[in-house]
Each structure stands twice: as structure tokens, then as C-alpha cells.
C-alpha positions in Angstrom: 1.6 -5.9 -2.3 4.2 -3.9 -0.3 5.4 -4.9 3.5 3.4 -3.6 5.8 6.0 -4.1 8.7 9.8 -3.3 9.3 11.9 -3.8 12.0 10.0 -2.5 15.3 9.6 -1.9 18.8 7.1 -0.5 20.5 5.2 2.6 18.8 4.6 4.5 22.1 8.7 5.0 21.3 7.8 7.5 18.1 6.1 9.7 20.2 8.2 10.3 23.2 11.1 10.3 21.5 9.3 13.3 19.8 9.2 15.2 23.0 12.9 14.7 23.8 15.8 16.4 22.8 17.2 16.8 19.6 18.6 13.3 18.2 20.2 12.3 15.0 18.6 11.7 12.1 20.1 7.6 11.7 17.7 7.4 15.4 14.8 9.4 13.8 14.8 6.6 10.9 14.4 3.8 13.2 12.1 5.4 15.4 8.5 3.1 14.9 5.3 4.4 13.5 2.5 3.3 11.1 2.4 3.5 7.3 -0.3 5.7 7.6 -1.9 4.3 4.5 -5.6 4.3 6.4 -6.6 6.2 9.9 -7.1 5.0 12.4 -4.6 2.5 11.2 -5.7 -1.6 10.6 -4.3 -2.7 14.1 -6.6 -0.8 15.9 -9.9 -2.0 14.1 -12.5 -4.6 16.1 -14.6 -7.2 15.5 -17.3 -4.4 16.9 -17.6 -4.1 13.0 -18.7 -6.8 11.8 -21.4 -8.6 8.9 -24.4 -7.0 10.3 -23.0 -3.3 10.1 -20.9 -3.8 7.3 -24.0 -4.9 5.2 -26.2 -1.7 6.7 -23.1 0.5 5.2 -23.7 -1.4 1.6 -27.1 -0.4 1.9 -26.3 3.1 2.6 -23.9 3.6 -0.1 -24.8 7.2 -1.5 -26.6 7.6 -4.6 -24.1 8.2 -7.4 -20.9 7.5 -5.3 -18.5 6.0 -7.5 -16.7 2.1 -6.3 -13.1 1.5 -6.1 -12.9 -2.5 -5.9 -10.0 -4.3 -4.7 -9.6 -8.1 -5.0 -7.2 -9.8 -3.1 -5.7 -13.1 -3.8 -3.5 -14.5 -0.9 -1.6 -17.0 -2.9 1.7 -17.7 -4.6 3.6 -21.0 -6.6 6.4 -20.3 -3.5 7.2 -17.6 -0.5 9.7 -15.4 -1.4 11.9 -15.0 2.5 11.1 -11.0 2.7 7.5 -11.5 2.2 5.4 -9.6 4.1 2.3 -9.9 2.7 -0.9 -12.0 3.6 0.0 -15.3 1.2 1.2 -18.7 1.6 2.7 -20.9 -0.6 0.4 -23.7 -3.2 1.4 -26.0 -5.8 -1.6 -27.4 -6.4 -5.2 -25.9 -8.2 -7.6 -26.9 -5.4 -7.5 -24.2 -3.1 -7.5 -22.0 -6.1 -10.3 -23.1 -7.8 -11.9 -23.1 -4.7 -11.0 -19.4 -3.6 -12.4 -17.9 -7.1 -15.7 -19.5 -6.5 -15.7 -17.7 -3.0 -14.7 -14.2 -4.8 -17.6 -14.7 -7.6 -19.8 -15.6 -4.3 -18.9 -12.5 -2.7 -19.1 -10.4 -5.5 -22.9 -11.8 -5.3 -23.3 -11.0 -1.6 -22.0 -7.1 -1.8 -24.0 -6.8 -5.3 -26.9 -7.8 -3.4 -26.8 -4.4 -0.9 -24.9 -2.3 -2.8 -26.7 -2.5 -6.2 -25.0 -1.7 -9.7 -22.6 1.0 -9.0 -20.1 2.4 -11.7 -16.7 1.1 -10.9 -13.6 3.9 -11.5 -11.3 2.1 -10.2 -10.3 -1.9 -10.2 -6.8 -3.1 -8.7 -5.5 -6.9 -8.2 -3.3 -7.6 -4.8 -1.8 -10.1 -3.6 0.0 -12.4 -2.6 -0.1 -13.3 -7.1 -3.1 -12.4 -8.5 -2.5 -13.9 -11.9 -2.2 -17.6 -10.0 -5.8 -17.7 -11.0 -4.9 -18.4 -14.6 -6.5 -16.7 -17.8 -10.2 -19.2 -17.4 -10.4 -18.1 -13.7 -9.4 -14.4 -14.2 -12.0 -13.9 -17.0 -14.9 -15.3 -15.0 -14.3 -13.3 -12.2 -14.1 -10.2 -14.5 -17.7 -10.9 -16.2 -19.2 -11.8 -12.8 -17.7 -8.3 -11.9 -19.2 -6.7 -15.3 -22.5 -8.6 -14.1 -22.6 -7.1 -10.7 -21.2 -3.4 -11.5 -20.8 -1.1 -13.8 -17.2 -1.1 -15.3 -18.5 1.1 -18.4 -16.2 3.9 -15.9 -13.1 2.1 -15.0 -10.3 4.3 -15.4 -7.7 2.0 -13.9 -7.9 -1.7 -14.2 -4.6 -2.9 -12.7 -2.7 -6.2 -11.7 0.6 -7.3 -9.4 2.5 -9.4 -11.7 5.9 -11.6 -11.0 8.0 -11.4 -13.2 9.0 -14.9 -13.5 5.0 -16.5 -14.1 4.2 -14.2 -16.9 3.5 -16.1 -20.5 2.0 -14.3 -23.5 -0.9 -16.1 -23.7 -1.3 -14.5 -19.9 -0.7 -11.2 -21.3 -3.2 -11.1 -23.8 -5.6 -12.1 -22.2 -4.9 -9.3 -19.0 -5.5 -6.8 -22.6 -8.2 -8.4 -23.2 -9.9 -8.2 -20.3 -9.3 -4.5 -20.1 -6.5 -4.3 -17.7 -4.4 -1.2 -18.6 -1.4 -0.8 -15.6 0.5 -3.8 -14.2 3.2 -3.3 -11.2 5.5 -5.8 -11.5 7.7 -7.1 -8.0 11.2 -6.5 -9.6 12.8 -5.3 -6.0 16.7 -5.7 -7.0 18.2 -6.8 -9.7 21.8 -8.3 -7.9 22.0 -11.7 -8.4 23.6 -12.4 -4.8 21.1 -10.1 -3.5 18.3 -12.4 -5.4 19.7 -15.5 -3.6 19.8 -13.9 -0.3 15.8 -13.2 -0.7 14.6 -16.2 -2.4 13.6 -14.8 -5.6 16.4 -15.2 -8.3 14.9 -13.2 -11.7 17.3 -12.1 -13.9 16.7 -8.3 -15.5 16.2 -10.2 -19.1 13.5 -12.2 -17.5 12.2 -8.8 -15.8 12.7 -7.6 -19.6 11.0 -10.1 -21.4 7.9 -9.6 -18.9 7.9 -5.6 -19.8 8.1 -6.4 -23.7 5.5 -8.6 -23.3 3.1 -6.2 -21.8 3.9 -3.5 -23.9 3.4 -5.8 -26.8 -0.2 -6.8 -25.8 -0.9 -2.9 -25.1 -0.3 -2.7 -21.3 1.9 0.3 -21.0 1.6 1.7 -17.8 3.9 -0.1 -15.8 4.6 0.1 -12.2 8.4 -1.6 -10.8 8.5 -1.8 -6.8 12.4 -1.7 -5.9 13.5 -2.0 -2.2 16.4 -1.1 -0.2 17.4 -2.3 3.5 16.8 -6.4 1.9 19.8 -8.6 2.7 23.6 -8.0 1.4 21.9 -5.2 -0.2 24.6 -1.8 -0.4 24.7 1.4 -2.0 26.2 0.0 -5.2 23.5 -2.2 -5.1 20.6 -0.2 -5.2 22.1 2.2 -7.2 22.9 -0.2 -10.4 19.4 -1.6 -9.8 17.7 1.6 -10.3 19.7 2.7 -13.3 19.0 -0.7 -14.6 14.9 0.2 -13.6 15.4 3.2 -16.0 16.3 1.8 -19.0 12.8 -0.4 -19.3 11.3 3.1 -18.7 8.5 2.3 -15.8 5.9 5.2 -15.7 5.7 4.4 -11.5 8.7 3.2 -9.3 7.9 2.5 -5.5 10.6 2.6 -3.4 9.8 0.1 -0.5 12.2 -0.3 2.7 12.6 -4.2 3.2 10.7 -4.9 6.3 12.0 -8.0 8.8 9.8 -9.1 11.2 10.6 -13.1 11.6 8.1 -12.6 14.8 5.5 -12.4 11.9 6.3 -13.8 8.9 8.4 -17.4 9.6 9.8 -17.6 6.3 12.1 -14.0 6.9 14.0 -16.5 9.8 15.8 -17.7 6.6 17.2 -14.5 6.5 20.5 -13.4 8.3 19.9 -10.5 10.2 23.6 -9.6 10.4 23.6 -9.2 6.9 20.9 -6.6 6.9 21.8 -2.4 6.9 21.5 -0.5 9.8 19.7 2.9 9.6 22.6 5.4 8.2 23.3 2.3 5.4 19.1 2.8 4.4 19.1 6.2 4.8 22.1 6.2 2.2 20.6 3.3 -0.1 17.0 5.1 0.0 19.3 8.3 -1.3 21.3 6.8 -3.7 18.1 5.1 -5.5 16.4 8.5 -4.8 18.8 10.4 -7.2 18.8 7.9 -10.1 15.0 8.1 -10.3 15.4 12.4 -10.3 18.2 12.2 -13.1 15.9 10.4 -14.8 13.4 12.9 -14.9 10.6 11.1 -13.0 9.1 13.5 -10.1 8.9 12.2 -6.5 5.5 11.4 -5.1 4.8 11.4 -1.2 7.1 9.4 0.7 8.1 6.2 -1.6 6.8 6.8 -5.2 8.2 8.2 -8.6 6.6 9.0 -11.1 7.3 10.3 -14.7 5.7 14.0 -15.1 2.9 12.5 -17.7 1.6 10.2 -15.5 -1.4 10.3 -13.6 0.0 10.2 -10.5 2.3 12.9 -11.2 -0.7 15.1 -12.5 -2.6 14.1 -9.3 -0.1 15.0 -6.7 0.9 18.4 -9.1 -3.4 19.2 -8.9 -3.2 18.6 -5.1 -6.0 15.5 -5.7 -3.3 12.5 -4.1 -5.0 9.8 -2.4 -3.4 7.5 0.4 -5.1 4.4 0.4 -4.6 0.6 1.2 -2.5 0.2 -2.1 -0.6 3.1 -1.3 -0.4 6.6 -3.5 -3.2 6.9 -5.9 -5.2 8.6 -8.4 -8.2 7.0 -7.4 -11.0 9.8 -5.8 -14.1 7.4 -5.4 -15.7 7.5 -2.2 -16.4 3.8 -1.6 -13.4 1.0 -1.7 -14.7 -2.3 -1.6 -12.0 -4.9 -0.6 -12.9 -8.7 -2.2 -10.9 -12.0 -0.5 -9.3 -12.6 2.2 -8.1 -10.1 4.3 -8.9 -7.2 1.9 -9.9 -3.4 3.5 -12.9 -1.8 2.6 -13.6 1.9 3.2 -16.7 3.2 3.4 -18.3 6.7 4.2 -18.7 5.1 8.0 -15.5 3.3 8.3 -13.0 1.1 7.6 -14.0 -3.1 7.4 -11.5 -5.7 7.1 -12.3 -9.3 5.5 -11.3 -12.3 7.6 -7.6 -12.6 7.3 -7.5 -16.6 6.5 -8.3 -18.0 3.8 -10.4 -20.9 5.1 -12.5 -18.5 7.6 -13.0 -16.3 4.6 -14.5 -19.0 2.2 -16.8 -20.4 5.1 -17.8 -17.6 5.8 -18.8 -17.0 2.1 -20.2 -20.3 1.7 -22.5 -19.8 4.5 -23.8 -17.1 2.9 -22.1 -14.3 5.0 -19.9 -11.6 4.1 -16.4 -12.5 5.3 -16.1 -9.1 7.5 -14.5 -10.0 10.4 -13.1 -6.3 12.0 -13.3 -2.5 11.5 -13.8 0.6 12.7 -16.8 2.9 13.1 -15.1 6.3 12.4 -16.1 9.0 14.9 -15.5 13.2 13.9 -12.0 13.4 15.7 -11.3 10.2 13.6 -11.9 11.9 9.9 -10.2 15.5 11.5 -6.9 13.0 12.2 -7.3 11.2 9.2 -7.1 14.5 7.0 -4.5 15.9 8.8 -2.4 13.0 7.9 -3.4 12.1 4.3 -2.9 15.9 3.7 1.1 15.5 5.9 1.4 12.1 3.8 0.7 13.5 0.3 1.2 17.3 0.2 3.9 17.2 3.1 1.9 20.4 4.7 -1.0 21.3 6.2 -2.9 23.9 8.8 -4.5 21.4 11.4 -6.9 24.4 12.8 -8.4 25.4 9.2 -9.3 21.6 8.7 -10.3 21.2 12.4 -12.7 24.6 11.6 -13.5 23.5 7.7 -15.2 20.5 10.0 -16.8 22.6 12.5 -14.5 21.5 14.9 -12.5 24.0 17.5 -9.4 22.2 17.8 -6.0 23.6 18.7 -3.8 20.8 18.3 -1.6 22.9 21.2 -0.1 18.8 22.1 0.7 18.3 18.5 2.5 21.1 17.4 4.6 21.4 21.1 5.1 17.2 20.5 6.6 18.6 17.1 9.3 21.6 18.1 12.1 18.9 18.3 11.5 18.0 15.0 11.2 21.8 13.9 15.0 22.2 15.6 16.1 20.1 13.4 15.1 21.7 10.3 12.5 18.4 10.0 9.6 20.9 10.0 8.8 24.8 9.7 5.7 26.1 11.4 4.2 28.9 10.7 1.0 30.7 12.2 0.0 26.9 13.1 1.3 25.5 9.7 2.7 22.7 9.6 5.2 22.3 6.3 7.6 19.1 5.8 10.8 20.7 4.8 13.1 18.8 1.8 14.7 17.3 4.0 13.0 16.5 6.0 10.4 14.4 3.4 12.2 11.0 4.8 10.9 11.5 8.1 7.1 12.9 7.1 5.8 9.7 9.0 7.0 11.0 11.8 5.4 14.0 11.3 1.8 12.6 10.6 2.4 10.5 13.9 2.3 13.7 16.4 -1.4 13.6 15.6 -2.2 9.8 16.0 -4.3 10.0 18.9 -4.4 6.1 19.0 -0.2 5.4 18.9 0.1 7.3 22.3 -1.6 4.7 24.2 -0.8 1.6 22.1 1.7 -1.0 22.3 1.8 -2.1 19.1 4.6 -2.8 16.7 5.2 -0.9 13.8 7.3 -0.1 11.3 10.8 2.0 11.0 10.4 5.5 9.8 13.0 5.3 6.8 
């Protein structure tokens, strides 16, 4: 799973800064907003939502809505030092074995107020999913089958690492119907491996891509990054052209996020060998053009995608998702989010699992669903939240049509005055209250979305860099 952080300070800076005078576009990329992959975004969600309305939501789960279910799995043989994720480090089986049986429990627990929906969707996050080994993997699958019905799975895919993949792993992945895997290959400089903690040569990332196209598993997905330690230009560059040649149908191009505040292992790291904001802005390029040559089209902020794939036929039909994994295809209405920490989204809000692993299981074993925070959307809630997806995957949008398409008589007269600076410089055009993301100004889209983030105004909390 991606970072959900970079370097930050405060986010009430994004939006003031967007009130003030014109400033260059190296200070625009390190101004601090969300990711803007949910709204209201996960740091403003309470333990107001909790088990008891989190079950009453199960329980009123429309009548033929389709599930998206995502299972996450915060564990990994080591902690690679840019690690963002929600994972920590075993060598040993016991807390494995003991976190499936908590997944098949609460499978059990949502099957029980949900009842047997058809499934279109089914992604593994983690941390690394395919820890559980082939035995655990499969059980969880039939509990899964037991529970749901995956007779309608479009999409059944896995994060991989590179370096823990086996043949016998990868068969059995086909076997069990997974059809996309996205593998962590990030950059494929040796010095730059070292300086991350996570040394995998390209013939090992090669060997991992034969072996799943040998089982059947073609759709792959690579995540590269830019910003990471002793990273430059060259850098990223080679490493994309090296991406091409295995032919991914996805590439997600991530900015390497260091927040030692939050993640202890990233203190590892030397932060004088990191890029400043004109260097990213010039790596995020330079990887930007390799993936264009190539012929792959570009997808929202951070993907790729070649013009055959779904996601490339999604964002071309205008049907792009944002969700907790990022771009998507997916269009079902319900998410449910299985282990600890994982997002749900239902029709009434957002519900987040309990973000440790042992709260999580005793919760479960006590018969409980693990929810442990969300939020309750209200009307100006969805109005925001389609005004951004729409910024964040079609890079325009006409805030008073959806406002009115919702019966809502909003102006956004704030909004589109907080966004003049950014229409001076060339960021944004508006025209007869729409709001378009120019070329160029695609980079900086987050910043865009974040004029009408009613919650950032008034929060102090930290965030990531725009670029």
C-alpha cells in the first residue's frame, strides 16, 4: 500500500497560502494537503462511529448493491525504512496464524448483517498480504466464497514483493482466481535500494513478473517512487525505462513520504540526502515522460496506464473512482474493509477498523466488529466529496451544477475567490463557475480539490506535500 504521508506542516498552510499572492511553483509542491483518496478525509473520522452504527449500516445495505471487499494484512518478514504503511515487522507464524482466524471471524460477523451479496470487486493490502502463505490464503478465500457471492468478481487483486514470491505461491494466487497483482518495485538503483532497506535486483523483479505471467496473472501493476533517498533524475529516469521493458499494464507513481514523527524506522534515513521540491518536481517529470513514450496514458494525479486497460477505458468513459486504494475501476457502492485498520464505505459513511492489530483481534474474538472510528456523512459532506473525486479524476468540474444536481443552492463564492491565485498562474481556468485543471497544472490538482475542504481550514493536522 502507498504512503499516506510526506513531508508536512500544518495543513491550514495550503489554504492561506492559496489566498496570497502569486508564488512559485517549487512552494506550491510543498504546500500540505490531503490525498484526497476519501472525504472527509481519515483524520477527521471519530470514535462517534462505532460497532453499534456500523452494524445498523450492514443491515441497511441496499437491496442489490454490489460489495467491494478489501482485506488488509498489516504484516511483513522486515520494515522496509520508507514505509509508511500500517505493518510491523514478524519472523515468526504465531501472530499470523492467529490474525487469519480473526479475518475468517470477521468475515462471519459482517456476513451475519450484510447477508450474501455479490462481490465485484476483491483487493489484498498491506503491509504483505501473501505472508499468509498458500494454506492460509485459500481458507480465507472459501470462507469468503461461503459468506459472499464471488460468482461477480471482476477484479481479484494482491500486493506482492518482489523478493517472497515462489511458484508454488503463484499458482496457487491463479488458482484461487486472482487475476492483477501490483508488485512494490519503487527503484531499481542499487545504491538507491540500500539507502531504503529493500535491495531487489530488476532480475529478481523479472523473475517475479515471468512467474506470474506464467501462472496466467497478466495484469500487473509496478509502484515506482521518486523524492526516496540518493534518488536523482538519472535515477528515476533509468528505473522507468527499465519498468517498460517488463511491460506493466498500471504504473503508480508515488512521492516518497518522510515522516520519522510517524513511522520510527524512516529515522534510518538521512534527510540531507533527500530532494527538495524543484529536484521532485523534476524526477516526477522525467519518470512522467518515459511512461508517455511508452504509450501508456496518464490517469489522475499518479497513475499510468496502457490505453487497453481498464483503467484507461474507465477514466476515457468518465466512470474513475478514487478510493482507499487509490484510482480504480471499481463502481460498487459498498467497500467493506477486513483487518486491521482497513476503511469501509458505506452509503452513510466512512468506518475505520481498529488500527492495531491486537485491539483488532480482541475485538473480533469477543465477538465485536473491530470498528473503532468513522464518519457519519452529512449533505455538504457528499456535495464536497464530489466536487473533489470529480477535481481528482477528471481534473474539472462546475461546483454549482453538482451543488443543484443535489438540490443544494450553493455558490462556492469562498472557493473559487480562495482559487484566483492559482488561476494567475495558469494552475486553473474558470469559466462561468468552471473549474478546469490546466496541463500544467495537473501536478498541483491537490491543491485544487483543497479550496473546497471545508474541514482543512480549521484543522491542524499534518499532511502531505502537494508534488
Amino acid at each position: 500500500m502507498p504512503p499516506s504521508a510526506e513531508r508536512a506542516a500544518m495543513s491550514v498552510d495550503a489554504t492561506s497560502s492559496l489566498r496570497s499572492a502569486r508564488i512559485g511553483a517549487h512552494a506550491l509542491a510543498e504546500q500540505n494537503v490531503p490525498r484526497y483518496t476519501s472525504y472527509p478525509t481519515a483524520p477527521h473520522f471519530s470514535a462517534d462511529v462505532g460497532n453499534d452504527a456500523y452494524a445498523s449500516w450492514l443491515e441497511q445495505v441496499p437491496d442489490g448493491a454490489l460489495l467491494s471487499l478489501y482485506l488488509h494484512v498489516p504484516f511483513c518478514r522486515q520494515l522496509c525504512l520508507y514505509c509508511g504503511c500500517h505493518t510491523k515487522a514478524t519472523r515468526r507464524d504465531e501472530p499470523i496464524d492467529a490474525y487469519a482466524t480473526s479475518l475468517v471471524d470477521e468475515i462471519a460477523l459482517v456476513a451475519e448483517r450484510v447477508g450474501q451479496r455479490p462481490v465485484s470487486h476483491l483487493h489484498w493490502g498491506g503491509g504483505t498480504p501473501s505472508i499468509l502463505g498458500g494454506r492460509r490464503l485459500a481458507h480465507i478465500v472459501a470462507r469468503l466464497a461461503d459468506a459472499f457471492d464471488l460468482g461477480a468478481v471482476r477484479e481479484h487483486a494482491i500486493e506482492l514483493d518482489p523478493r517472497h514470491l515462489e511458484p508454488s505461491l503463484a499458482r496457487v494466487l491463479a488458482d484461487l482466481g486472482v487475476n492483477r497483482a501490483s508488485l512494490g518495485v519503487q527503484d531499481f538503483s542499487p545504491h538507491v535500494q540500500e539507502a531504503i532497506g529493500r535491495v531487489q535486483p530488476y532480475p529478481q523483479v523479472a523473475r517475479a513478473v515471468e512467474m506470474l505471467r506464467d501462472t496466467g496473472i497478466r495484469n500487473l501493476n509496478f509502484d515506482l517512487m521518486y523524492g526516496m533517498p540518493r534518488q536523482t533524475v538519472d535515477c528515476v529516469r533509468r528505473s522507468a525505462e527499465q519498468a517498460m521493458r517488463l511491460a506493466p499494464q498500471r504504473i503508480a507513481l508515488f512521492g516518497y513520504a518522510h515522516v520519522p514523527w510517524f513511522r520510527p524506522q524512516q529515522r534510518l534515513i538521512d534527510a540531507a540526502s533527500l530532494a527538495g521540491p524543484a529536484e521532485r518536481l523534476r524526477q516526477m517529470a522525467a519518470a512522467r515522460d518515459v511512461f508517455l513514450a511508452a504509450g501508456y496514458r496518464p490517469i489522475g494525479l499518479d497513475h499510468f496506464a496502457l490505453p487497453t486497460d481498464d483503467l484507461a477505458i474507465a477514466a476515457q468513459n468518465r466512470r474513475l473512482r478514487r478510493n482507499f486504494q487509490g484510482y480504480t475501476s471499481d463502481t460498487a457502492e459498498v467497500l467493506i474493509g477486513f483487518g486491521a485498520s482497513a476503511i469501509g464505505r458505506l452509503p452513510q459513511g466512512f468506518v475505520q477498523n481498529a488500527p492495531d492489530a491486537g485491539g483488532y483481534r480482541r475485538a473480533v474474538r469477543a465477538g465485536r466488529l473491530p470498528a473503532a472510528r468513522g464518519m457519519a456523512l452529512s449533505r455538504d459532506d457528499r456535495l464536497r466529496g464530489r466536487i473533489i473525486e470529480a477535481l481528482m479524476c477528471e481534473f474539472a468540474v462546475d461546483p454549482r451544477a453538482v451543488a443543484a444536481e443535489l438540490g443544494v443552492d450553493e455558490r462556492f463564492t469562498a472557493e473559487l475567490e480562495m482559487l484566483a491565485p492559482l488561476a494567475e498562474q495558469g494552475i486553473v481556468s474558470m469559466a462561468d463557475g468552471r473549474v478546469t485543471v490546466t496541463d500544467d497544472g495537473r501536478p498541483f490538482v491537490l491543491l485544487v480539490a483543497a479550496a473546497f475542504d471545508a474541514y482543512l481550514r480549521r484543522s491542524t493536522r499534518r499532511h502531505s506535500v502537494a508534488v
